[in-house]
C-alpha positions as CSV (number, residue, x, y, z in Angstrom):
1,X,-26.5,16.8,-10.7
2,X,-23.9,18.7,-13.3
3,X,-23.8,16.5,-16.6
4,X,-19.7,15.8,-17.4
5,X,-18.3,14.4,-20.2
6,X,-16.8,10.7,-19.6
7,X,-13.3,11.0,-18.6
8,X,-13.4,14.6,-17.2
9,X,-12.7,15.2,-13.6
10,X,-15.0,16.4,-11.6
11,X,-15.0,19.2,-8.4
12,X,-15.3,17.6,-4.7
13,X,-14.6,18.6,-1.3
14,X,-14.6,16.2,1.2
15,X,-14.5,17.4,5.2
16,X,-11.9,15.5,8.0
17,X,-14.1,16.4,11.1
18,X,-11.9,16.1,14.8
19,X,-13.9,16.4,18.0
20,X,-12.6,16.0,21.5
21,X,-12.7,12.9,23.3
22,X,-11.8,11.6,27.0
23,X,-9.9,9.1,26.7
24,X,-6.9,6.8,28.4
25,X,-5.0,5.8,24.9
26,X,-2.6,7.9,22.8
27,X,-5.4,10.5,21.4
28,X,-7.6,13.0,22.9
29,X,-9.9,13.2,19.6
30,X,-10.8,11.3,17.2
31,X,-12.0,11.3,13.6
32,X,-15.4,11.2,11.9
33,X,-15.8,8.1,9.6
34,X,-19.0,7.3,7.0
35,X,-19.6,3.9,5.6
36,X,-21.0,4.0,2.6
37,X,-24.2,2.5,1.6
38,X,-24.3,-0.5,-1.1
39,X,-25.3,1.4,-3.4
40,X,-23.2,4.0,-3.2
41,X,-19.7,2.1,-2.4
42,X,-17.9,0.5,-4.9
43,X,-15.7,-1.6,-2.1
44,X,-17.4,-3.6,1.1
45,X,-17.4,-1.7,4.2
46,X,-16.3,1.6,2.0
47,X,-15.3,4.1,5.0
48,X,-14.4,7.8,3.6
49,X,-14.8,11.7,5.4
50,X,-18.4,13.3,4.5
51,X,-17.9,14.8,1.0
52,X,-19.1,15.5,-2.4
53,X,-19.1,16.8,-5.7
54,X,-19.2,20.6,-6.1
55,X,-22.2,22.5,-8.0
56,X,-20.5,25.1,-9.9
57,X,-24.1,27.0,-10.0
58,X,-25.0,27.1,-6.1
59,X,-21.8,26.6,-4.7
60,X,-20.3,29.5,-6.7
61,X,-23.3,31.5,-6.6
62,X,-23.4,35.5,-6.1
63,X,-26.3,35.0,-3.4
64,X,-23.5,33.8,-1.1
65,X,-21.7,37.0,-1.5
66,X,-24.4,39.0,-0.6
67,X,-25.4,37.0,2.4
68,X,-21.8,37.3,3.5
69,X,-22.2,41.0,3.2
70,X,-25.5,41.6,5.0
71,X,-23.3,40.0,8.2
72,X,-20.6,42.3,7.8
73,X,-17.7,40.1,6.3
74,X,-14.9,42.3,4.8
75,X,-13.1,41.6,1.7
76,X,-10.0,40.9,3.8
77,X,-11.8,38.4,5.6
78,X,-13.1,36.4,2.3
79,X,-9.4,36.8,1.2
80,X,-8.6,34.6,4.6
81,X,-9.5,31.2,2.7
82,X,-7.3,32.3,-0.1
83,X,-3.1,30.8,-0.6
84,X,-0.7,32.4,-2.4
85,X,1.2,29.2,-2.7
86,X,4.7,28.8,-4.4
87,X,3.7,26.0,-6.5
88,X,0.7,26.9,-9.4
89,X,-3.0,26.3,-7.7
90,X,-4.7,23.4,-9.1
91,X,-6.6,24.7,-11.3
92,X,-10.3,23.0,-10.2
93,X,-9.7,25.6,-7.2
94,X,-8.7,28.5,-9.3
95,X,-10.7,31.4,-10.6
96,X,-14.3,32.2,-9.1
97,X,-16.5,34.7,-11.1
98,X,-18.0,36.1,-8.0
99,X,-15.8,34.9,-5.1
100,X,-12.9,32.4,-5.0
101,X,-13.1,28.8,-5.5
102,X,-11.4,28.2,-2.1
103,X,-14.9,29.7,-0.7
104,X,-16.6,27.5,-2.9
105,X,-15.7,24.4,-2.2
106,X,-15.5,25.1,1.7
107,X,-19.3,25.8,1.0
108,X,-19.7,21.8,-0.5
109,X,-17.7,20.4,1.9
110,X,-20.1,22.0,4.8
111,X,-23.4,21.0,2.7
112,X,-22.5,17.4,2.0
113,X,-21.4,17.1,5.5
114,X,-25.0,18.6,6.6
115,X,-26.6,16.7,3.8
116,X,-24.9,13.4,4.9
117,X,-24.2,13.2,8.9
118,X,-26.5,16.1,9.2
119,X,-23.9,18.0,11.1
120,X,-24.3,22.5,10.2
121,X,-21.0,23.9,11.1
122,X,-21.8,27.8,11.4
123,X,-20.8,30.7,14.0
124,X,-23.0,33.8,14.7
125,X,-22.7,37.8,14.0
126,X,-21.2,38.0,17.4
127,X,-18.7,35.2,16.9
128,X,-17.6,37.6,14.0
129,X,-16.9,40.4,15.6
130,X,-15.8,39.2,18.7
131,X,-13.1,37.3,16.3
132,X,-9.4,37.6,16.5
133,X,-7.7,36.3,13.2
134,X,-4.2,36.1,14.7
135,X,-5.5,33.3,17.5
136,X,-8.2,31.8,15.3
137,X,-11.1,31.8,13.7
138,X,-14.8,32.9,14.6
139,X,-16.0,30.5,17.2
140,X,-17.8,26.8,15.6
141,X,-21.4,26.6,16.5
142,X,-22.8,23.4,15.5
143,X,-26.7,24.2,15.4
144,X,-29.0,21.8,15.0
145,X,-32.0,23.4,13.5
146,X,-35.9,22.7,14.1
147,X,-36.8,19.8,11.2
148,X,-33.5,19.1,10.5
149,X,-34.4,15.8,9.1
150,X,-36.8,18.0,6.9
151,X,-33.8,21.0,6.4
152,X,-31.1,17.5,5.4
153,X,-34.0,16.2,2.7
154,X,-34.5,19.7,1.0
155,X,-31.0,20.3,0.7
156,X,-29.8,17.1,-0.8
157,X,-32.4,17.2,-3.3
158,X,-31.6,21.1,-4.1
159,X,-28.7,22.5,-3.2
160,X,-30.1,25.9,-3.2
161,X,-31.5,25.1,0.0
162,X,-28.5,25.4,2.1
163,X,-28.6,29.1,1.8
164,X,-31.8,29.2,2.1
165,X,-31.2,27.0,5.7
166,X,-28.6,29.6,7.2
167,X,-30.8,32.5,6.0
168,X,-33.9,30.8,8.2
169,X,-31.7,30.7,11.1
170,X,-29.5,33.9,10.7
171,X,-26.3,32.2,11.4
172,X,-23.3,31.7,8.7
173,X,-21.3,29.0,7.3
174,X,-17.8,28.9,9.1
175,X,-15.8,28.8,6.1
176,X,-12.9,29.9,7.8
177,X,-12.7,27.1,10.4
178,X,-12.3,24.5,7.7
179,X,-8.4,24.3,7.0
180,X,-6.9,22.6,3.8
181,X,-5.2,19.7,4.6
182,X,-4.2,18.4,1.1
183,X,-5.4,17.6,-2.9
184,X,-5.9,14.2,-4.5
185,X,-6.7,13.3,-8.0
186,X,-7.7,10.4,-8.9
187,X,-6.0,8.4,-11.0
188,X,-6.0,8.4,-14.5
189,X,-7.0,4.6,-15.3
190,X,-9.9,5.6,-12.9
191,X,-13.6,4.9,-14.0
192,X,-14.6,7.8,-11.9
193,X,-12.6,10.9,-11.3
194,X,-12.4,13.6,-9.2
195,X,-10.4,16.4,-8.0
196,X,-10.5,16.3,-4.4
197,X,-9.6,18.9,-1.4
198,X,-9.6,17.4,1.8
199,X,-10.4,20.1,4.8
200,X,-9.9,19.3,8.2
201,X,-11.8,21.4,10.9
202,X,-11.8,20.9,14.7
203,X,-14.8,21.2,16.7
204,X,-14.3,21.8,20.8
205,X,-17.6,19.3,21.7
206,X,-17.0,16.1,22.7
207,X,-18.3,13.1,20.7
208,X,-20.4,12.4,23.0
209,X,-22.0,15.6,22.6
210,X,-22.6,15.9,18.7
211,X,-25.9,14.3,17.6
212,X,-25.7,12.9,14.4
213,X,-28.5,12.6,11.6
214,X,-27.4,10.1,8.7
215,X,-28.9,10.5,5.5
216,X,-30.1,6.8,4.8
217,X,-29.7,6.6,1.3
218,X,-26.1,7.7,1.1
219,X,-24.5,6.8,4.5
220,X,-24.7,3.0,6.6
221,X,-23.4,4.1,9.5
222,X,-20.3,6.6,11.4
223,X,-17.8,6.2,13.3
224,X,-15.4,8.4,15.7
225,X,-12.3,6.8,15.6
226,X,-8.6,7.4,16.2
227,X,-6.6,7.8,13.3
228,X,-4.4,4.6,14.9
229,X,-7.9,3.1,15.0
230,X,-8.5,3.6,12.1
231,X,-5.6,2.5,10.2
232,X,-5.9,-1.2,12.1
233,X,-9.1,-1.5,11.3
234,X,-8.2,-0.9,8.0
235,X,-5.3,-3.6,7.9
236,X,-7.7,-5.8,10.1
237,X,-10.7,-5.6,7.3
238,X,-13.1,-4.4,9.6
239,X,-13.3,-1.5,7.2
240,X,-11.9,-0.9,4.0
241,X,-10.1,3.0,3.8
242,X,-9.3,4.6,0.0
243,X,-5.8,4.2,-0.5
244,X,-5.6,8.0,-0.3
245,X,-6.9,8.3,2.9
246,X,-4.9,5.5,4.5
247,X,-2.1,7.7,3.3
248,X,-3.6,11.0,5.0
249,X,-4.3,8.7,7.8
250,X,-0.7,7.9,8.0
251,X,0.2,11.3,8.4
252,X,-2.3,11.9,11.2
253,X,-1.1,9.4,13.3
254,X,2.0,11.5,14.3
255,X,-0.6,14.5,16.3
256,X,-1.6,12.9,19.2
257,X,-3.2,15.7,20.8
258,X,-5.9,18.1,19.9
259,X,-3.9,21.1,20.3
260,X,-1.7,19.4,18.3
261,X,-3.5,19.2,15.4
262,X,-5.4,22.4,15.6
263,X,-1.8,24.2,15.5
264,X,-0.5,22.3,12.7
265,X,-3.4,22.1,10.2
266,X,-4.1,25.7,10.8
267,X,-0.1,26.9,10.1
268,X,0.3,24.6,7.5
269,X,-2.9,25.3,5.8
270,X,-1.4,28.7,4.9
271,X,1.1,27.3,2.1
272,X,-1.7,25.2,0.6
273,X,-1.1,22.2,-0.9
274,X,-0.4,20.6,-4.7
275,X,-2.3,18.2,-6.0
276,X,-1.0,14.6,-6.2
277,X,-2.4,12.1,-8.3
278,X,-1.6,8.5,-7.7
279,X,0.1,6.3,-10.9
280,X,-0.1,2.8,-10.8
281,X,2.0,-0.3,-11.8
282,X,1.5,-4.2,-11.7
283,X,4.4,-6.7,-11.5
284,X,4.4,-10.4,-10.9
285,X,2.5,-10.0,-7.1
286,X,0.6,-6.9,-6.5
287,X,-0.1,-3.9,-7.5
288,X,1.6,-0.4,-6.6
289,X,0.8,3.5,-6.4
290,X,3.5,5.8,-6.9
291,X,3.4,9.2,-5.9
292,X,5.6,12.3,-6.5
293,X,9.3,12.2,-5.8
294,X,8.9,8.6,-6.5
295,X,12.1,8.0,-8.6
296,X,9.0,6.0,-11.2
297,X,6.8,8.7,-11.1
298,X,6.4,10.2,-14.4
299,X,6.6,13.5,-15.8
300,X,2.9,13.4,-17.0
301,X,0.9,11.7,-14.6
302,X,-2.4,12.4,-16.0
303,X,-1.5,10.6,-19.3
304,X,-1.2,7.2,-18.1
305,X,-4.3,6.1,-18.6
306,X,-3.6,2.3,-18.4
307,X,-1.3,0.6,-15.7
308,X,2.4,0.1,-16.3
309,X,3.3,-3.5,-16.1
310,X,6.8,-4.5,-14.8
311,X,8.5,-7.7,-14.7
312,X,9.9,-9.3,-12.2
313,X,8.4,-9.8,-8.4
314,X,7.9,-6.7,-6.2
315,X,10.8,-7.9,-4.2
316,X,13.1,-7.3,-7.1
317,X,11.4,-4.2,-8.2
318,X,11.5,-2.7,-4.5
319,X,15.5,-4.0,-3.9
320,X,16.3,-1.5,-6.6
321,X,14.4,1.7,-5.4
322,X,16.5,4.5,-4.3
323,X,14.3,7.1,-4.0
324,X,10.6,6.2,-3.4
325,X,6.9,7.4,-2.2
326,X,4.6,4.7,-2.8
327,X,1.7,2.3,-1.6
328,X,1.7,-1.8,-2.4
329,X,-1.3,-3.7,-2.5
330,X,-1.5,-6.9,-2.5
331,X,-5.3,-6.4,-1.1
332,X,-7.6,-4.3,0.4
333,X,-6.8,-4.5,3.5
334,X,-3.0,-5.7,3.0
335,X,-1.5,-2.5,2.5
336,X,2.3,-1.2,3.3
337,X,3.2,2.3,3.0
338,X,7.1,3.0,2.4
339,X,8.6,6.6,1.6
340,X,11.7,8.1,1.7
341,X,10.9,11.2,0.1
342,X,10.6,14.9,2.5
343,X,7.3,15.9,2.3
344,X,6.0,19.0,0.2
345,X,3.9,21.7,1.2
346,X,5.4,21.9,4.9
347,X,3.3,18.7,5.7
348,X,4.1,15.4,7.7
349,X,5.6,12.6,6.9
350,X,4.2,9.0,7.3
351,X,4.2,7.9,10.9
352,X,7.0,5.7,11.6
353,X,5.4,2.8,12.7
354,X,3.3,2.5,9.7
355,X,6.4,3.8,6.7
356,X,8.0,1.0,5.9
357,X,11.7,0.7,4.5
358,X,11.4,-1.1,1.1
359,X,14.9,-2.8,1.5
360,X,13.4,-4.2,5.1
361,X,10.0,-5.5,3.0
């Protein structure tokens, strides 16, 4: 494990995983959930996407390069993972000595999936070639290797090893299916902190058909579940979501279909995304995230490393907002989304059902 200095953010990439699913409600997928184990979950019944922290050596290393070679990838199609946004990259996913960082953390957001649900998202030299970039991207296999409980232990104790697992089996990581979905930061008055990019990637099996393996140190148990599941469980306290994945949950409550979502994440994933890091305040009730475009968002995010206190109930504080993009929490599991604010990057807005009007709270 990389060594940072306290305070410093680190580099993760966490993987939203949709698979088909037959089903009478409103959604013909649904999402893969992790609960976290005690020991690594710092709220009771912690549910997040599989994910990690980056390792700037293997992740970024120029072995990948030349494996991607020896199959016959083309500059052009490395360059695929890469935006040319309008707003600056974040900077945790700029630069790359021997490839871009958008390649790298693709690469540890398929490893700590493998490592923790044990899931190896790949395509073959055919699926390459056969590959049509207008429609798509190469074809998903999800190969499930001989020893794969043996393959999941070697690679979460060196990451080195998940070359070393697509090299056994002559297959590639499918970089090119994962698309970016958006960027968190945690916040600044944060004990831990990371810089985030969420990928989403869709996979044409049905649930029913993808065999897990959970890594039992690091993962309790998962779940495929509707994002509209998955927010009332949340608000029910049947699990407890990160407040910025309730949020992205919110916004994937409007694609009810599976064609719905591949078409979306994969034309919006061209703009890329900015990163948003959440700011919070306390007033007489509950506490509050802000977000950009928030009219109390501030011009320097990152240096408010303590909450804000305000006076006055939230009530008050809320009958006065104009302009707003924000979460209240007056639990875990009792929070209200409200914004008014367009969304940036060509993304959705909340659902309706679930964005509240502050005047109405």
């Amino acid at each position: 494990m990389t060594n940072t200095k306290p305070g410093t953010y680190r580099s993760s990439a966490s993987l939203i995983i949709a698979a088909k699913e037959d089903s009478l409600g409103d959604y013909d997928y649904r999402l893969l959930l992790i609960k976290r184990t005690e020991g690594t979950s710092y709220a009771l019944n912690h549910c997040v996407f599989p994910g990690g922290v980056f390792d700037p050596i293997e992740d970024l290393s120029a072995k990948w390069l030349t494996f991607f070679k020896s199959f016959g990838v083309t500059d052009g199609q490395l360059k695929m993972c890469s935006h040319n946004q309008d707003s600056p990259r974040p900077e945790f996913l700029s630069g790359g000595d021997h490839f871009s960082k958008d390649i790298a953390l693709r690469l540890t957001a398929l490893r700590e999936t493998f490592e923790e649900v044990g899931i190896l998202i790949c395509t073959e030299q055919e699926h390459l070639r056969k590959w049509d970039s207008k429609s798509g991207y190469p074809r998903t296999l999800l190969l499930e290797p001989s020893e794969r409980s043996q393959w999941q232990h070697r690679v979460h104790n060196d990451a080195s090893q998940f070359l070393e697992l697509f090299r056994h089996h002559k297959v590639l990581p499918n970089i090119w299916s994962l698309q970016e979905w958006s960027i968190w930061r945690t916040a600044a008055t944060a004990n831990r902190k990371y810089d985030t990019v969420y990928y989403i990637t869709m996979l044409d099996e049905h649930t029913k058909n993808i065999n897990l393996l959970l890594e039992p140190h690091e993962v309790a148990s998962a779940h495929w579940i509707s994002p509209t599941e998955a927010w009332s469980s949340s608000q029910k306290g049947i699990i407890w979501l990160p407040f910025m994945l309730l949020y992205d949950i919110a916004r994937l409550m409007n694609l009810c279909s599976f064609k719905e979502l591949f078409n979306f994440s994969r034309q919006r994933s061209y703009k890329g995304s900015r990163m948003v890091q959440p700011v919070y305040y306390r007033c007489d009730d509950c506490m509050f995230g802000v977000l950009p475009g928030d009219e109390l968002y501030p011009e320097e995010p990152g240096a408010c490393t303590q909450t804000i206190i305000l006076s006055g109930s939230v009530d008050a504080i809320h009958g006065k907002a104009k302009q707003y993009n924000r979460y209240i929490v007056y639990d875990f599991h009792n929070v209200v989304l409200a914004s008014n604010v367009p969304p940036s990057d060509g993304h959705l807005p909340l659902q309706s059902l679930v964005n509240n009007k502050l005047a109405k709270l």
